[in-house]
C-alpha positions as CSV (number, residue, x, y, z in Angstrom):
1,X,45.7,-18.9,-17.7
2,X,42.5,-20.0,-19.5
3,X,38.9,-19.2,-17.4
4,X,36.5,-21.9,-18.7
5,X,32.3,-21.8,-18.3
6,X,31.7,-25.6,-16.9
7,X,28.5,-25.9,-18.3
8,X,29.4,-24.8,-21.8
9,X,32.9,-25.4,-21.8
10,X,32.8,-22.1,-23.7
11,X,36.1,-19.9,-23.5
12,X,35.5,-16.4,-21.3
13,X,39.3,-15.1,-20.8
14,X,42.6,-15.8,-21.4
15,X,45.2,-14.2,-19.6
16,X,48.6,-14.1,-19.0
17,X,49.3,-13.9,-15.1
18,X,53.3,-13.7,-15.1
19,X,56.2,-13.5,-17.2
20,X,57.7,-15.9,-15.8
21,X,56.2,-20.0,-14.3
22,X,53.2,-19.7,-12.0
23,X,54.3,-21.3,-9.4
24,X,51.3,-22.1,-6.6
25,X,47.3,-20.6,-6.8
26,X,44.6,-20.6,-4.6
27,X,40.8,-19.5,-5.3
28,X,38.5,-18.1,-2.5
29,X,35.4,-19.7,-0.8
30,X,33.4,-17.8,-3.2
31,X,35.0,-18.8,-6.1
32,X,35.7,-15.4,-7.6
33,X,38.7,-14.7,-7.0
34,X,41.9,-16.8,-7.6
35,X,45.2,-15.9,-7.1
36,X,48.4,-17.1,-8.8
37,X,52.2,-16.5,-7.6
38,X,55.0,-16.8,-9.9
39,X,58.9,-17.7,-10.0
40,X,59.6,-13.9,-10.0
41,X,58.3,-13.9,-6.5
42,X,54.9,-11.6,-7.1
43,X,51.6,-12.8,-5.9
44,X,48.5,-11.2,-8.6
45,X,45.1,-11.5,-7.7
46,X,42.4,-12.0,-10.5
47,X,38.6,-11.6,-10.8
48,X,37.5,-14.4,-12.1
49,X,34.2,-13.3,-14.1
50,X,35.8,-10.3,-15.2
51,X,38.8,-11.7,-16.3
52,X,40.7,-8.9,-14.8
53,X,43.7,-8.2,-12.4
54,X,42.5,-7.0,-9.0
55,X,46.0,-6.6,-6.9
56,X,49.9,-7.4,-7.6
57,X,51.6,-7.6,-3.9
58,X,55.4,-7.3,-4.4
59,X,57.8,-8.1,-1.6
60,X,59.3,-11.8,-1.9
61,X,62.6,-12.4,-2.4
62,X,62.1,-15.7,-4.9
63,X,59.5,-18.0,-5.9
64,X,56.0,-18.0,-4.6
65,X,55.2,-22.1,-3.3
66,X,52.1,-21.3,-1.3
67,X,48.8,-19.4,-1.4
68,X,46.0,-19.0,0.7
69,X,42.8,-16.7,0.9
70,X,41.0,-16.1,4.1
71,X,38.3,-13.5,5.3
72,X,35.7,-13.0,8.2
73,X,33.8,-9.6,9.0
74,X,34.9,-7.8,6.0
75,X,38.8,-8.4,6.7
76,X,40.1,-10.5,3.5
77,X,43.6,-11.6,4.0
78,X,45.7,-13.8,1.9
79,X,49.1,-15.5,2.8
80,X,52.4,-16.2,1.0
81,X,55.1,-18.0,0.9
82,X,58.3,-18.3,-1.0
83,X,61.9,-19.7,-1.0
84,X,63.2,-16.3,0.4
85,X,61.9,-18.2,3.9
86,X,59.4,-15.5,4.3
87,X,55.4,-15.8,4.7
88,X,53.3,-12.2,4.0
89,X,50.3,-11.7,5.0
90,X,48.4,-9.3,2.8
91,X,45.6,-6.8,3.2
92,X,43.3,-7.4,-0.1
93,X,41.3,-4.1,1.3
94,X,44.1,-1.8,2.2
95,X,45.8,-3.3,-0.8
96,X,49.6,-3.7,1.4
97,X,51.3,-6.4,3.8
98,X,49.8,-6.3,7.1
99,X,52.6,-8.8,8.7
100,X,55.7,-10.5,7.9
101,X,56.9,-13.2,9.4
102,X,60.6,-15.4,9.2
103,X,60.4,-18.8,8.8
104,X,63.5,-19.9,11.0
């Protein structure tokens, strides 16, 4: 994963998020952070500016095919889901799943 200045074009980071595809990524309404989820089923969350690795959420079964950031009131969340038929709903403060659901 490269992190690009638009204006410049200029190169700030390059990073490896996964060993294995990345596989869906979302980015915040801020635009700082983005977050990538690979074949191996982890979902990593990235500082953007920094060019670092905030949180890696383990807990799917397969391969991550949707990402989604959300937040009011101080409560960031982020959802996930993968071909284990499972969608997580992760705490980005308490740094854990709050809720798992089963896609039927």
């Amino acid at each position: 994963m490269r992190i690009y200045s638009l204006p410049t074009g200029t190169l700030l980071h390059s990073l490896k998020p996964h060993d294995t595809p990345v596989s869906a990524l979302d980015t915040d309404d801020t635009s700082t952070l983005v977050v990538t989820g690979g074949a191996e089923g982890f979902v990593k969350v990235w500082d953007i500016q920094g060019g670092f690795m905030t949180h890696t959420f383990k807990g799917h079964g397969g391969l991550i095919s949707a990402l989604k950031f959300w937040g009011k009131g101080g409560k960031w969340r982020l959802a996930s889901g993968s071909e284990d038929c499972k969608i997580r709903i992760w705490d980005l403060i308490k740094k854990r799943y709050s809720i798992q659901r089963r896609q039927w």
